[in-house]
C-alpha positions in Angstrom: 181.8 6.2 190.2 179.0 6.6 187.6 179.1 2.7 187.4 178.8 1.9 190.9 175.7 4.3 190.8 174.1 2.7 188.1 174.9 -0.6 189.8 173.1 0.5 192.9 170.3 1.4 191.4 169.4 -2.2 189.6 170.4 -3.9 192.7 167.9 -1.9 194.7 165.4 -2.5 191.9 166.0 -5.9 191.9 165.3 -6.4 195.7 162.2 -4.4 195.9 160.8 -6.3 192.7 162.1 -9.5 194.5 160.1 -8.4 198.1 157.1 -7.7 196.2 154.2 -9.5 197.8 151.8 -11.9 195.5 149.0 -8.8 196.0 151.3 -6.4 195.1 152.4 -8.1 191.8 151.2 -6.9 188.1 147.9 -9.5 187.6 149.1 -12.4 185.1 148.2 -11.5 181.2 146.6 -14.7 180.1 148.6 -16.4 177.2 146.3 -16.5 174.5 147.0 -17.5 170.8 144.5 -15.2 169.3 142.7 -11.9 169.5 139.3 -12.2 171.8 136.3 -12.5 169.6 133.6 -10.3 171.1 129.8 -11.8 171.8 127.1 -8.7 171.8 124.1 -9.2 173.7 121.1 -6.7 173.7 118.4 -6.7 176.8 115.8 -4.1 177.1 114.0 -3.5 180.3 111.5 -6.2 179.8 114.3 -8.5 179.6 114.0 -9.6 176.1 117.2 -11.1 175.0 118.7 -11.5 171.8 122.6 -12.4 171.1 125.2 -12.1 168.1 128.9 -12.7 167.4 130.7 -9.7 166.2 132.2 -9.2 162.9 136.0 -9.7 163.9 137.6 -7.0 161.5 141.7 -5.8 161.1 143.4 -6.9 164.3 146.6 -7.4 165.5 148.3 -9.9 168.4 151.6 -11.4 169.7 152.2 -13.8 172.2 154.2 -16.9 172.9 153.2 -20.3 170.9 152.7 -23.5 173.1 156.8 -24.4 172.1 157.5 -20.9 174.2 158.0 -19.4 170.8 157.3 -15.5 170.3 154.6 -14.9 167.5 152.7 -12.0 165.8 150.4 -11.5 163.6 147.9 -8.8 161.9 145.2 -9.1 159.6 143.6 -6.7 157.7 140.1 -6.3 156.9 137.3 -3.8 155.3 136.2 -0.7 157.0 132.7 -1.9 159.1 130.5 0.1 156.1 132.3 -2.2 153.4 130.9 -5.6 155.2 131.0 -7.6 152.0 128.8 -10.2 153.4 126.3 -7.7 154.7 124.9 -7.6 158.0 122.2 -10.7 157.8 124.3 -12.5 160.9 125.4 -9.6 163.2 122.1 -7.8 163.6 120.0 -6.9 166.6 116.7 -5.1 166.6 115.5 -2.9 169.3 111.8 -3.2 169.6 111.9 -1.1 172.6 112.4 2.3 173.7 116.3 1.7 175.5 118.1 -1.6 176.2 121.7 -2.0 176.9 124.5 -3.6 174.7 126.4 -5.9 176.3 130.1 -6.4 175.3 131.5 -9.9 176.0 135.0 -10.8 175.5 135.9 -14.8 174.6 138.4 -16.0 177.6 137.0 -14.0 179.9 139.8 -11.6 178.8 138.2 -7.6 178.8 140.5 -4.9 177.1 142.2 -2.4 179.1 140.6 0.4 176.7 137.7 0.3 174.3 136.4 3.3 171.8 133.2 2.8 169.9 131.9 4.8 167.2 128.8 4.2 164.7 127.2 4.9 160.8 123.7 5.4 160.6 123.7 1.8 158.2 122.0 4.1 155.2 125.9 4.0 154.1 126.3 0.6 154.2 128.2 -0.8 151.1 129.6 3.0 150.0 132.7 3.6 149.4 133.4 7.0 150.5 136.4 8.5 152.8 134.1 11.2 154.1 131.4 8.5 155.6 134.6 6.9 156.8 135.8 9.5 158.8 132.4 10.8 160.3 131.2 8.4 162.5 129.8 9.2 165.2 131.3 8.5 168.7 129.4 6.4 171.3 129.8 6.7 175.0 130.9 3.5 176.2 132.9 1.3 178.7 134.6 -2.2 178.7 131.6 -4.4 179.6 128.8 -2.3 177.6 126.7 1.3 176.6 123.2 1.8 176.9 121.7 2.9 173.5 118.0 4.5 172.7 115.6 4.1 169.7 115.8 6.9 167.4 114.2 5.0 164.6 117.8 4.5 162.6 119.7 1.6 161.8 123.1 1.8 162.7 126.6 0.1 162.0 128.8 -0.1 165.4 132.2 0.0 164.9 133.9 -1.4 168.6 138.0 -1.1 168.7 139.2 -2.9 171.7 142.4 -2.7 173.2 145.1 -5.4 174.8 148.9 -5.7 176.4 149.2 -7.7 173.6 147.3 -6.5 170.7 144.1 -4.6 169.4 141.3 -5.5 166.9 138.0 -4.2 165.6 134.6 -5.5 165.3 131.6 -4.8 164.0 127.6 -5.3 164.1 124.7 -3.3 163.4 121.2 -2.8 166.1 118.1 -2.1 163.6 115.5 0.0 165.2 114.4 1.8 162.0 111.9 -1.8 161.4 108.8 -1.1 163.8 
């Protein structure tokens, strides 16, 4: 008896899965063979423009390989303050009062979640668990935050969030050189 409930069940599942209309289906996750690399772009109100590629830090991904293969990977990477290279590449300055940040995922392919957090850059290049675990968190969507000169240089940490993965960039936005 318990079978032929179970049985049921599926089969009832299966049919309403099967009459699903195209609109009502789950939107297609794009097959991708890497994590997204993230573009930042900060504009201010007088619509100066300027543009970086984030530092790509740990991530994490799986998919399916062109030969319909399943694959997954992580890679592990400093914490944002530990930048090895420094921050000469991924750094914006804010001349202006306010401007927005602009998030930009490669493929067109946003994260369901994002979480950003930042370091007033001071720390940059120390080594210390408590610096780590203080940052402070920024109010911020998928596409973007607004941020406002303070006069401080800060380290952004971004951790973005996928079906099939997560990762962690980072870059910095220098207002502290007026």
């Amino acid at each position: 008896m318990c079978c032929l409930c179970v049985l049921f069940i599926v089969g009832t599942l299966a049919g309403c899965i099967a009459n699903q209309t195209p609109d009502e289906a789950a939107p297609a996750i794009p097959n991708l063979l890497k994590t997204p690399l993230l573009d930042i772009a900060l504009i201010t109100e007088n619509s100066t423009e300027q543009r970086v590629r984030a530092a790509q830090l740990t991530n994490c991904w799986s998919g399916v390989n062109e030969n319909g293969m399943g694959f997954g990977y992580c890679s592990d990477s400093f914490h944002p303050m530990q930048l090895p290279d420094g921050y000469d590449e991924i750094t914006l300055f804010l001349y202006d009062e306010e401007a927005d940040i602009i998030m930009q995922f490669s493929d067109d392919y946003p994260p369901y979640s994002v979480s950003v957090q930042r370091w007033d850059a001071q720390y940059a290049g120390t080594y210390s668990y408590d610096i780590y675990e203080n940052g402070e968190p920024v109010r911020a969507g998928v596409n973007g935050f607004r941020i406002v000169d303070d006069s401080h240089d800060y380290v952004y940490e971004v951790y973005a969030k996928w079906e099939q993965g997560d990762s962690w960039y980072a870059f910095r936005v220098d207002s502290a050189k007026k």
